[in-house]
C-alpha positions in Angstrom: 73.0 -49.2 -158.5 75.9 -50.0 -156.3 79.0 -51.2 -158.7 79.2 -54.3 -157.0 75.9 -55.7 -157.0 75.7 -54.1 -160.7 79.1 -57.2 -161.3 77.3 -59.8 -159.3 74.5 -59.5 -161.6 75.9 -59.1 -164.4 78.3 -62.3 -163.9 75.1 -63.9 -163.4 73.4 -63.7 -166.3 76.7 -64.1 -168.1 75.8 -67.5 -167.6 73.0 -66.9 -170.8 76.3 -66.3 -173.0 76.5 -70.3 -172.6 73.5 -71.8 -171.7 72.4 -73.3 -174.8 69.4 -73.6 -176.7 67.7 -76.4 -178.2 68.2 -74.1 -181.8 70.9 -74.1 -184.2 72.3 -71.4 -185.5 72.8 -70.9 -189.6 76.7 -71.4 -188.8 75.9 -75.0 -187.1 76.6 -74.5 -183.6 74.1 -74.6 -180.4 72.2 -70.7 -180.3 72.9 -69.5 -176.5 69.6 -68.0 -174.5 71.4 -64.9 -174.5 71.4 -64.8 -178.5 67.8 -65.6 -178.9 66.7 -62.8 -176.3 69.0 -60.2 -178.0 67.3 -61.1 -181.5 63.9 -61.2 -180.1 64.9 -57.4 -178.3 66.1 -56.2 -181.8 62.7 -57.8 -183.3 60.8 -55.4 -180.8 63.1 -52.7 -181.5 61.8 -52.7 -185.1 58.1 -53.0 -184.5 57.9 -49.4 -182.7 56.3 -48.4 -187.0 54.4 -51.2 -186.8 52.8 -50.6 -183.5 52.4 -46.8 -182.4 50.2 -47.5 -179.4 52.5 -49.9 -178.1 55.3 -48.6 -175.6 58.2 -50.2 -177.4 60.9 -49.4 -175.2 58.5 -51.9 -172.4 58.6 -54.0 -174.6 61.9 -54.5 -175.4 62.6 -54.3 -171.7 60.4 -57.8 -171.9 62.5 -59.4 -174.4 65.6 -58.5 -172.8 64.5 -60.0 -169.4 62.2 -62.8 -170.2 64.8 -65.6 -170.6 67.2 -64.4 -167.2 65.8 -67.4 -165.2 67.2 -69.9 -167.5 70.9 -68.4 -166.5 70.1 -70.8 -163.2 67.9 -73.5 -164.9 68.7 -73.5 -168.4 66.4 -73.3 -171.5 64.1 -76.6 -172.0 62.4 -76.5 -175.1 58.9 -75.8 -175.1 57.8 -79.1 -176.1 59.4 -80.6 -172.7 59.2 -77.9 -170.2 56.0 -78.9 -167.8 54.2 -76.2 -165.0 57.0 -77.6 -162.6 59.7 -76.4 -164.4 57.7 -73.0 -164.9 57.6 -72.7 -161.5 60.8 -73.2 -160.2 62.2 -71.0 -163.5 59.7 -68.5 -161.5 61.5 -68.8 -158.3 64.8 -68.6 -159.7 63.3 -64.9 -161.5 61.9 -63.7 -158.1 65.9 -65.0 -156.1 67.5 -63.0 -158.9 65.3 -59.6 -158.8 64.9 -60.2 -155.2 68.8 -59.5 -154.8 68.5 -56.4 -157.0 68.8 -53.1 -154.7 65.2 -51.0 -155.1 64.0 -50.1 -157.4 64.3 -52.8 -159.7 62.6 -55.9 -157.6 59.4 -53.9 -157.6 60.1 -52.9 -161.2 60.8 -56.1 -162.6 58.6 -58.2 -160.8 55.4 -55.5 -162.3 57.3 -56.1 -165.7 57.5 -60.4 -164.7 53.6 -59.7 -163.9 52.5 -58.4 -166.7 54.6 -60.8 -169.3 52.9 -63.6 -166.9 49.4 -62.1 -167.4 49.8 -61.4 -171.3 46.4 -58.8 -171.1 48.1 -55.9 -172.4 49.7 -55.3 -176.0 52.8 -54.8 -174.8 52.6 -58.3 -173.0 51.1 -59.8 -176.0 54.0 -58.4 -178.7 56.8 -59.6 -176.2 55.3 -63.1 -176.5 54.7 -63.3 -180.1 58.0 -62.0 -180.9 59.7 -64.8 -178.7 58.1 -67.3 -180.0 58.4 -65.9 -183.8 62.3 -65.4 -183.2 61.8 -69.3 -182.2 60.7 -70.5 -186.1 62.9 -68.0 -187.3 65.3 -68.9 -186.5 64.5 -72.9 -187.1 64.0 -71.9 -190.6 67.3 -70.2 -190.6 69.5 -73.6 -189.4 67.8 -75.6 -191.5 65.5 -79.2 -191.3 68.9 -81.0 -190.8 68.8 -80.0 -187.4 65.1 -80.1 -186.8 63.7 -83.2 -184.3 60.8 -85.2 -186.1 58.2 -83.5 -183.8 59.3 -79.6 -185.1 57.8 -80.5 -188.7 54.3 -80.0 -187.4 55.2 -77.9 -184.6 57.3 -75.4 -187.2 54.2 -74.4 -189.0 51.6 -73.6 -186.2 54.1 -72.5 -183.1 53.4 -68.7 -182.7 50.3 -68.9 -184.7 48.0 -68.3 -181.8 50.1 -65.2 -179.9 50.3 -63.3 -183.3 46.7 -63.8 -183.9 46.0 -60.8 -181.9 47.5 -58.2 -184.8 47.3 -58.2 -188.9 50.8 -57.5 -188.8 52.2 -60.2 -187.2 49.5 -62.8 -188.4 51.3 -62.0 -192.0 54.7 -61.8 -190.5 54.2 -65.6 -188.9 52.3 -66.9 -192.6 55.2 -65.7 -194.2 57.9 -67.6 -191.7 55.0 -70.5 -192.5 55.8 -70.3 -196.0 59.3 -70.3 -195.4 58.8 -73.4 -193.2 56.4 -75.5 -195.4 59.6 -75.0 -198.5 62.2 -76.4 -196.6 60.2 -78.9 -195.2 59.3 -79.8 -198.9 63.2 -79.6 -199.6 63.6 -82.3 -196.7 61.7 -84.4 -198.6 62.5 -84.4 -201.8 65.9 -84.8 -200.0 64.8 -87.5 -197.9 65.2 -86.6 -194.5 62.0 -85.9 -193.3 59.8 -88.2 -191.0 57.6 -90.4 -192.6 53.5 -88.9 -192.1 
């Protein structure tokens, strides 16, 4: 790739370095998109054990990539983002990739397909991962910094996308059991919603 439209790229998705996330982090201060797709990269990185028919290093490429649209529209949290904002984070994917030189519009718009689709394992691991990083990383910051709706959806989100493997259905019970202790914390402490 030509230096120059390597830079313009790359001072484009700089832009994840900032845009913040509706998570905390343990330290108290608003996780970036850029931080969650790194964690959720590393998280694939260590399943290559876990899943030998998988091609890790795809799926890694997933997690790295998934989030780059939000460098134009920033993250909305899952409980607020509707198919309109789906779609125009879609466009902004296909402007970016589009601007790549070949071979990487063809490339990442296959790899923005299959994510899309979630048929194949690889597809499937990406998601779960993402959204596992997600609770993790709840659990991590604490229920001081949860919103009264992320009681209930702390101990089911990511249920259903690591339903596919034994691996990460006991992975995601035992962030669930993390979950359901500090949530019993919050109340003994008070600070969690009535219900």
């Amino acid at each position: 790739m030509e230096a120059k439209a390597l830079i313009g790229f790359l001072r484009v998705m700089a832009r994840l370095k900032d845009a913040p996330r509706h998570c905390w982090t343990p330290g108290g201060r608003r996780e970036s998109v850029a931080e969650h797709s790194w964690r959720v990269s590393l998280m694939a990185m260590l399943m290559k054990d876990e899943f030998p028919g998988v091609d890790i290093d795809k799926v890694v490429r997933m997690c790295l990539v998934h989030d780059i649209g939000e460098a134009i529209t920033g993250d909305i949290p899952t409980f607020l983002k509707t198919d309109a904002d789906r779609a125009v984070e879609g466009k902004e994917v296909d402007a970016l990739i589009g601007g790549l030189p070949e071979p990487w519009p063809e490339d990442l718009g296959a790899l923005f397909a299959e994510m899309d689709a979630l048929q194949t394992p690889e597809a499937k691991l990406y998601k779960a991962l993402d959204r596992m990083e997600a609770i993790q990383s709840h659990n991590e910051s604490g229920a001081d910094s949860w919103l009264p709706l992320e009681y209930e959806l702390n101990l089911t989100y990511g249920e259903r996308e690591a339903a596919f493997s034994p691996y990460l259905s006991a992975l995601r019970a035992e962030m669930r059991r993390e979950t359901e202790a500090i949530i019993d914390d919050a109340k003994q402490r008070g600070i969690a919603p009535e219900g």
